[in-house]
N, C-alpha and C positions, 0 to 999 in steps of 0.2 A: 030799384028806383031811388032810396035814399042814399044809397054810395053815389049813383050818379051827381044827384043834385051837388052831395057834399064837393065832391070833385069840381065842378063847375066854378062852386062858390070858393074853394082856393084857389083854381088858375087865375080865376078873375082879381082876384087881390098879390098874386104873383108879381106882376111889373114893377107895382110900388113897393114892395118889398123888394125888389133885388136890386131898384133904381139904388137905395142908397151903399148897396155892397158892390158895386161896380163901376160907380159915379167916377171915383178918380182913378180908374186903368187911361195911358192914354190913347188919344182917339186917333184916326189916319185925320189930318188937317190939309183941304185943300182950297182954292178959291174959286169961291161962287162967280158963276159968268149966267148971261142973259142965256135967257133960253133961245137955241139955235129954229129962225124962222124953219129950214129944211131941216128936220133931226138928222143926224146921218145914219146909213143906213148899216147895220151890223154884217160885216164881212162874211162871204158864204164860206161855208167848209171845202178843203182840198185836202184831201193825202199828202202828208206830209208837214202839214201843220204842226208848231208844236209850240208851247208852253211851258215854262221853267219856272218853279215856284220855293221860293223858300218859307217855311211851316215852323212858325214860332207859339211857344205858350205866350198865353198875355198875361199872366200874372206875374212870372219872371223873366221876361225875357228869353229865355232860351230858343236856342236855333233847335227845332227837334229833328229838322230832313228836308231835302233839297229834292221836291218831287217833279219828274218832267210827263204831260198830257203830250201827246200826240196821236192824229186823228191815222185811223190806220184802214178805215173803210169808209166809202159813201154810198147810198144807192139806196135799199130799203130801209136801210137804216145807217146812223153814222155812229161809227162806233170808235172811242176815244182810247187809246192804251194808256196805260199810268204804272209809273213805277217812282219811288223811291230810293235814294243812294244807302240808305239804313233799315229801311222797311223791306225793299226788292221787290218784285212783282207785287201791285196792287190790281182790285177789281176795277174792271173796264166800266167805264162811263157811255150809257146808248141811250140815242135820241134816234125816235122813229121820225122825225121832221126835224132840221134845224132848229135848236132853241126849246123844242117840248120831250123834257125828259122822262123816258123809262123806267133804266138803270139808273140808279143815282146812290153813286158809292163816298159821297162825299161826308155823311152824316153814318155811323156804327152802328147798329150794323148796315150794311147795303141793302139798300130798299129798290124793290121790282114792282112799279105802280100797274094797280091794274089799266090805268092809262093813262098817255102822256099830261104832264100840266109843266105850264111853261118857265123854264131857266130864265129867262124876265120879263119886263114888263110890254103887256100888248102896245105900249104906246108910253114913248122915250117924253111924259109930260109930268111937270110937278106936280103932285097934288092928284094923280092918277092913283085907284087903288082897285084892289078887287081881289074875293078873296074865293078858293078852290077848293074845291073834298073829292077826297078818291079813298081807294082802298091800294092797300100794299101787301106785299109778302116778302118776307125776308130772303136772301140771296142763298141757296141752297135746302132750304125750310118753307116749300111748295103747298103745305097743306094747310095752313091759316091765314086768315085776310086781318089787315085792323086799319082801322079810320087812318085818315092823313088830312088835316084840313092846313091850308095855307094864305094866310091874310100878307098882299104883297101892296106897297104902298112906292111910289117914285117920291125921291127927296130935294133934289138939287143934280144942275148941270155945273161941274166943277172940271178946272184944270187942278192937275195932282203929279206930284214928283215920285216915282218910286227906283228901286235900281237898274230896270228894265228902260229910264228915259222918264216923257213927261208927256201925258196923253190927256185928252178930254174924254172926260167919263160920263155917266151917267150915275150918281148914286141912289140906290133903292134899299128899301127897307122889308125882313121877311121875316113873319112871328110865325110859331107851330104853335098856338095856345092849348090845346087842348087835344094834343093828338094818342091814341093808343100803342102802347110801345109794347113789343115781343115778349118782351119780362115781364110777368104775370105778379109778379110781387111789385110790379110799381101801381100806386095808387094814382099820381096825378104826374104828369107829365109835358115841360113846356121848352120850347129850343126858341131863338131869335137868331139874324146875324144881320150882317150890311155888309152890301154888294157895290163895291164901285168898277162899273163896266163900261169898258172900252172899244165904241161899235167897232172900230177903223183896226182893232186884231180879233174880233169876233167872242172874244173872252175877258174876264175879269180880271184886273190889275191887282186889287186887292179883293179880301173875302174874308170878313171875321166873325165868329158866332159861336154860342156857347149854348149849353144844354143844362135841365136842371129837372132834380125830378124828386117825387117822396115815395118810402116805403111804408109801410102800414105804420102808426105813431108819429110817426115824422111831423112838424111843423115847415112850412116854408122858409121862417129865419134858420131853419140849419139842416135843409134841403143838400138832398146829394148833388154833386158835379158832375157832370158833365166834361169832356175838354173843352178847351177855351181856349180858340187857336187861332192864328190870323196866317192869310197864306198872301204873300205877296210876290209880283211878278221879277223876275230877274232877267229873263230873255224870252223871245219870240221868234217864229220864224214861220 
């Protein structure tokens, strides 16, 4: 009980602590537009869909790999293939319903919820939030459950330029504050990222987020990393 509490009381002081070590990375800049009277409605999945992203560090810039998603099933479930030009074969991404994810291999290791919770927000409105808890299990490692709680907040209707063209998005906000990670030596453990989503190709333009977490001694101000990687859109189809 007193590990728990202590845990608690550092994630909670987490944000403001990492606010000022992350303050001047810079940001994806796009322009605020009036919220759309109709939202539009997020494009349904087909075979054949696909997704081309390029996967940069945010600290240095670096290009690390040019990943392409394409959807290669629909029915009981939709099941997304991923591969990497430098990585090669990556874990599949499944959603048992359009939008409410499973599989979700996008955060290390690949987490298998024990049930769906939703890839965004119930309702394309600013100022829209709501937050989830499930349990996971790790991708090949069937025999342990751990918490997953997820606070998802909607931020702004923006137009935004990337290399893939210029689309109207929807940006939202996604905190892990206090989730349980596989690694039994991490003490406290906390992920964030921003999502700018694009209904009219059924995915995300951009996607940036990072991780951070302590082992036993550890203070927050020299907390381990996480990667810290922004994947932005290059093509679609």
């Amino acid at each position: 009980m007193r590990i728990d509490r202590l845990r608690i009381f550092l994630v909670s002081l987490l944000p403001i602590i990492l606010a000022g070590c992350i303050s001047a990375q810079p940001f994806p800049e796009g322009v605020n537009v009036a919220q759309p009277v109709s939202p539009p409605v997020v494009r349904a999945p087909k075979v054949g869909q696909e997704w081309v992203y390029q996967v940069r560090n945010v600290f240095n810039q670096e290009i690390l790999d040019t990943v392409t998603e394409r959807v290669v099933s629909v029915g009981s479930e939709i099941r997304i293939e991923r591969s990497g030009l430098n990585a090669g074969q990556l874990p599949d991404e499944i959603q048992s319903s359009w939008g409410m994810i499973v599989q979700d291999p996008h955060w290390n290791p690949t987490q298998i919820f024990q049930k769906g919770i939703p890839l965004w927000p119930e309702q394309f409105q600013v100022g829209w939030s709501r937050f989830y808890n499930t349990q996971y299990q790790v991708l090949n490692y069937p025999n342990a459950n751990y918490y997953w709680g997820l606070s998802m907040a909607g931020a702004a209707w923006e137009q935004i330029q990337v290399p893939a063209g210029k689309f109207l998005i929807f940006h939202y906000h996604n905190e892990m504050p206090s989730f349980e990670s596989n690694d039994v030596f991490r003490m406290a453990s906390y992920r964030q990222e921003d999502i700018w989503l694009a209904p009219e190709i059924g995915r995300w333009v951009i996607r940036r987020g990072y991780g951070r977490y302590l082992m036993s001694g550890d203070f927050w101000t020299d907390a381990h990393w996480e990667d810290y990687l922004q994947w932005e859109l290059v093509s679609w189809k």
